[in-house]
C-alpha positions in Angstrom: -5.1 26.1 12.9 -6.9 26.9 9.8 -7.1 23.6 8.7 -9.6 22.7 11.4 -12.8 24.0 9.4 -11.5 22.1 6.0 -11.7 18.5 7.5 -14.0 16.2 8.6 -13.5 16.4 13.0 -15.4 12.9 13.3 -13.0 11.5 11.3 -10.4 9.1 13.3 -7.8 9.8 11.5 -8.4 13.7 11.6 -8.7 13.5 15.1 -5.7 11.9 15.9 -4.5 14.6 13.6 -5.5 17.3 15.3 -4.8 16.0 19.1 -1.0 15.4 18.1 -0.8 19.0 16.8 -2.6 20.4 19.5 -0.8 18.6 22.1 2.9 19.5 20.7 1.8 23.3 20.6 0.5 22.7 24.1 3.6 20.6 25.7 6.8 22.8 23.6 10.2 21.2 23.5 13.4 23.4 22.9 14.7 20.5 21.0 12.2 20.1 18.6 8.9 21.0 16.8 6.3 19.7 14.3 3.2 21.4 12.4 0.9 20.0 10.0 0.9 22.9 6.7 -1.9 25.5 7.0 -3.6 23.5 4.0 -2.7 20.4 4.5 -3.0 18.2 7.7 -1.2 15.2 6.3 1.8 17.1 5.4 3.8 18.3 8.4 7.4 20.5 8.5 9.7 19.4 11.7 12.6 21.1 13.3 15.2 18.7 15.1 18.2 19.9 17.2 21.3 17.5 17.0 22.2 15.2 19.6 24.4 16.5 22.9 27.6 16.6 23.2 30.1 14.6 22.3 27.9 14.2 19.2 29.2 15.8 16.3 25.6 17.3 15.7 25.5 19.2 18.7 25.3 22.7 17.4 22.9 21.8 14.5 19.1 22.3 13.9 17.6 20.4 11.4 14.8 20.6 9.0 12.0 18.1 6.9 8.9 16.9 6.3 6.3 14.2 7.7 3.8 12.9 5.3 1.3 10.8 7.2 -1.2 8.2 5.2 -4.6 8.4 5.1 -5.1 5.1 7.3 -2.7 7.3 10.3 -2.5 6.1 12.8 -2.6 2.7 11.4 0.1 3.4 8.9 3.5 5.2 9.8 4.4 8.4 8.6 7.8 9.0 6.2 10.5 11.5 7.3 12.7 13.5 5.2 15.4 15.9 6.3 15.6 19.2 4.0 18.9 20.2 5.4 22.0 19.0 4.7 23.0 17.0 8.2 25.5 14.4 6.6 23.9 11.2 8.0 20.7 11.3 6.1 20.1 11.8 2.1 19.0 15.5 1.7 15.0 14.6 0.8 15.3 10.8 0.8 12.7 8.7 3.1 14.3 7.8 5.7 14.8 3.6 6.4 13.9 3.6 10.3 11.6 0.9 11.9 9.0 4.1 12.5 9.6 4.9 9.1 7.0 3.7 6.0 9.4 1.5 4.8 9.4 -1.1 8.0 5.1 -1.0 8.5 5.7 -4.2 10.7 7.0 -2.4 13.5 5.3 0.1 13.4 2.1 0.7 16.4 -0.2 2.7 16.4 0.0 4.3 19.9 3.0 5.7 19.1 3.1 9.4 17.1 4.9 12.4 15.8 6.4 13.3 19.3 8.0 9.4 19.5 9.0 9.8 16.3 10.8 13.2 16.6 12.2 11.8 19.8 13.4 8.5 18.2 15.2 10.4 14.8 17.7 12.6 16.9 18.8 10.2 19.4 19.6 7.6 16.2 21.6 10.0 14.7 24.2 9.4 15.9 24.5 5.7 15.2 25.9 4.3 11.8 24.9 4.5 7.9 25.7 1.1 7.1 24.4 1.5 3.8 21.1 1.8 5.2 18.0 3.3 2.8 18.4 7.1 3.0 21.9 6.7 5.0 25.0 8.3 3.8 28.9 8.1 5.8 31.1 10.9 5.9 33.7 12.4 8.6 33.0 14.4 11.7 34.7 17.1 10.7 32.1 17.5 7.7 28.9 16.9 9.8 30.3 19.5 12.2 30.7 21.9 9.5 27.0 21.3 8.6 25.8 21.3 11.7 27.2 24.7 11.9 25.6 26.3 8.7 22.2 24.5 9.6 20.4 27.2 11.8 20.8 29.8 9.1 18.9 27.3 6.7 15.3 28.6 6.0 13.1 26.6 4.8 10.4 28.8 1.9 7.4 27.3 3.1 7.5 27.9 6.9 9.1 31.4 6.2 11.3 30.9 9.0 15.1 29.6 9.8 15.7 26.8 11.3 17.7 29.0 14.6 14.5 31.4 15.0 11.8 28.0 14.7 13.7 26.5 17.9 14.1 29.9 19.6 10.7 30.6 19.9 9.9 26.5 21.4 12.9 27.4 23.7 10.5 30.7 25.3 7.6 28.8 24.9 9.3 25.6 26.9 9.9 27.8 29.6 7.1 29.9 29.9 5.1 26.6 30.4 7.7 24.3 32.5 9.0 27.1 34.7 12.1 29.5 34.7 14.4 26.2 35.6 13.8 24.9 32.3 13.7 21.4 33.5 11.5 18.7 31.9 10.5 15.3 31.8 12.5 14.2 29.1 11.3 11.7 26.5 12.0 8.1 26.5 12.2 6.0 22.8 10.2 2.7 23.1 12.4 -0.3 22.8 10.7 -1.6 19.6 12.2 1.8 17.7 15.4 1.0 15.9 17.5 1.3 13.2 16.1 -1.8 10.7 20.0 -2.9 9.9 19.9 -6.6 8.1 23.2 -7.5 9.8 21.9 -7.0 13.0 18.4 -8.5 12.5 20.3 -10.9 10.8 22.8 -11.8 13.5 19.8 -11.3 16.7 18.2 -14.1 18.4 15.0 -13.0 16.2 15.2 -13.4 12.6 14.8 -11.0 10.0 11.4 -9.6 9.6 10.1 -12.5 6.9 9.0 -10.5 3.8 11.4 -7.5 3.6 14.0 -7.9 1.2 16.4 -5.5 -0.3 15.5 -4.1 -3.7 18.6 -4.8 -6.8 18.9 -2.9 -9.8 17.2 0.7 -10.4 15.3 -0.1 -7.2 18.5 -0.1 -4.9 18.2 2.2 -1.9 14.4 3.4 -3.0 12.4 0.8 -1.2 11.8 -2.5 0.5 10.0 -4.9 -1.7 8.5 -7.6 -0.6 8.9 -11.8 -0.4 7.5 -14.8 0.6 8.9 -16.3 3.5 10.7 -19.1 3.5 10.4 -22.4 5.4 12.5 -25.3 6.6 10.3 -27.5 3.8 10.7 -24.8 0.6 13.3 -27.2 -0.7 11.6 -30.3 -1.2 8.8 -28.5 -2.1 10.6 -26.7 -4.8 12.0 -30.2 -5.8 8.3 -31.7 -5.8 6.8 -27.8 -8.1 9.9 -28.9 -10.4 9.1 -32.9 -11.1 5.6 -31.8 -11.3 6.5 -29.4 -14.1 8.7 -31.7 -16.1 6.4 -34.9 -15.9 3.8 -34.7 -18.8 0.4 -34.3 -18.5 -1.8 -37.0 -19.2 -3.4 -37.3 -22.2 -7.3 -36.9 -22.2 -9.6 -40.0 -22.1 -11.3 -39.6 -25.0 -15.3 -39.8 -24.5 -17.5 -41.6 -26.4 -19.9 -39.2 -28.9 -23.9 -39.7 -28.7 -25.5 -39.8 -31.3 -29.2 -38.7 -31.6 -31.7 -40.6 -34.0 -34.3 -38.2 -35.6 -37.6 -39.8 -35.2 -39.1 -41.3 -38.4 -41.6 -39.6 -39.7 -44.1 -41.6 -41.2 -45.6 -40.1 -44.8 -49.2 -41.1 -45.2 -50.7 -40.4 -48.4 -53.6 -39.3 -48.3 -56.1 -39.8 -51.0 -57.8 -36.7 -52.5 -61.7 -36.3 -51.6 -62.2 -35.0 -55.7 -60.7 -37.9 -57.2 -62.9 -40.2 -55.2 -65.4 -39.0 -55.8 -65.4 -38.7 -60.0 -64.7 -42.4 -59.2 -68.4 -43.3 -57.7 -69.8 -40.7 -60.1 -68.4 -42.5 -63.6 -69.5 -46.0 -61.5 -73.1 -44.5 -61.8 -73.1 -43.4 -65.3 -72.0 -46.6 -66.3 -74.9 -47.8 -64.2 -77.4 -46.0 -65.8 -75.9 -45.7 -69.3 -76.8 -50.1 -68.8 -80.1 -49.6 -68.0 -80.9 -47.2 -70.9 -79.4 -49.8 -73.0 -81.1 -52.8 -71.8 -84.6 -50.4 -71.9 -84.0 -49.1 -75.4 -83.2 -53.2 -76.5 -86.5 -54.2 -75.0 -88.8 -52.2 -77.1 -87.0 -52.2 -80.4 
């Protein structure tokens, strides 16, 4: 794979990558196949054959993508089929308990082989209105299943009938000229997320998924709180406490901070004390003339 040199090999993610690629070109099935692109490892292209007879897939060979997140394997992948097989919406995720829209049940020991192995064999259960789920006859999902192998897909450069030929050789050349394999089992825990039936099951519903109304309809889970055998009277208890009114602040009492007095001393001028002692001793000697002067006249 070219992609090898692009990536980061220490990487867990890229080597979980990497091993799941290497091990499906390694280990071939005839009844299906998955690549990463050459420039993109997250982004794979799969080729499914229908279920076996009486199945009204049986003669048809299937296309789509895989886009895995970057937390893989911690996060599942999303599936889309890009031909026509008249159970799933033509590229519309797909709403399976492996798929990105049911993370819950998702582990992450299982990969793109469980996966692969899980899509066909639930294909031939109902729609029921599921995300990415469409109902129509037999007779039309035969007739699809028919025109499916010519169906060549522009980026693998290949149809869907030669993609599966060449696993078929492969299969053989690696099992043995019988052909016979050890044929994949789907882990309880992968199934179809129907409501009514986790609904109707010993086991709730998986608290937090909720339909999506409106524009959102059929595009996505979105998710809710859960709910408890107490959210009533707590929602009775949010509402009094919302309608009774707040109590009024106690109002505090405002300081109030004296300036210190400042004391004004007057202070006395040095000059004018000064002319006082000065006129005292004029006057002083000013007498003394006098009474000198008075003596000898």
């Amino acid at each position: 794979m070219s992609t090898r040199g692009q990536f980061n090999t220490k990487n867990p993610t890229i080597k979980r990558i990497l091993r799941e690629a290497s091990e499906l070109a390694n280990n071939p099935s005839p009844d299906y196949h998955a690549e990463p692109l050459e420039d993109n490892l997250f982004e794979w292209h799969f080729t499914l054959r229908g279920p076996p007879a009486p199945s009204p897939y049986e003669t048809g060979i299937y296309h789509g993508r895989i886009v895995l997140p970057p937390t893989y394997p911690l996060r599942p992948p999303s599936f889309r089929f890009l031909t026509p097989t008249g159970r799933f919406e033509v590229n519309r995720e797909i709403c399976l308990s492996i798929s990105g829209h049911h993370e819950e049940t998702w582990q992450p020991a299982w990969g793109i082989r469980t996966a692969l192995v899980a899509m066909r064999s639930f294909m031939d259960t109902d729609a029921k209105g599921q995300l990415g789920g469409i109902e129509c006859g037999k007779e039309v999902r035969r007739r699809m299943a028919g025109e499916s192998g010519p169906w060549r897909c522009a980026v693998c450069g290949k149809s869907n009938g030669e993609i599966l030929k060449e696993r078929e050789e492969m299969a053989k050349l690696v099992e043995g000229k019988d052909g016979k394999r050890k044929e994949e089992s789907v882990p309880e825990e992968l199934r179809l997320a129907y409501r009514d039936e986790l609904e109707g099951g010993k086991v709730g519903p998986t608290p937090g998924l909720t339909e999506v109304d409106g524009e959102g309809k059929g595009r996505g889970m979105a998710r809710s709180p859960p709910t408890t055998a107490t959210s009533a009277p707590a929602t009775s208890s949010a509402s009094a406490a919302a309608i009774a009114p707040a109590p009024s602040p106690v109002p505090r009492p405002t300081r109030t901070v004296h300036a210190p007095v400042v004391q004004q001393l007057v202070q006395h001028s040095p000059d004018r004390s000064l002319a006082w002692i000065d006129a005292c001793i004029y006057g002083v000697v000013a007498a003394l003339l006098f009474m000198v002067l008075r003596k000898f006249v």
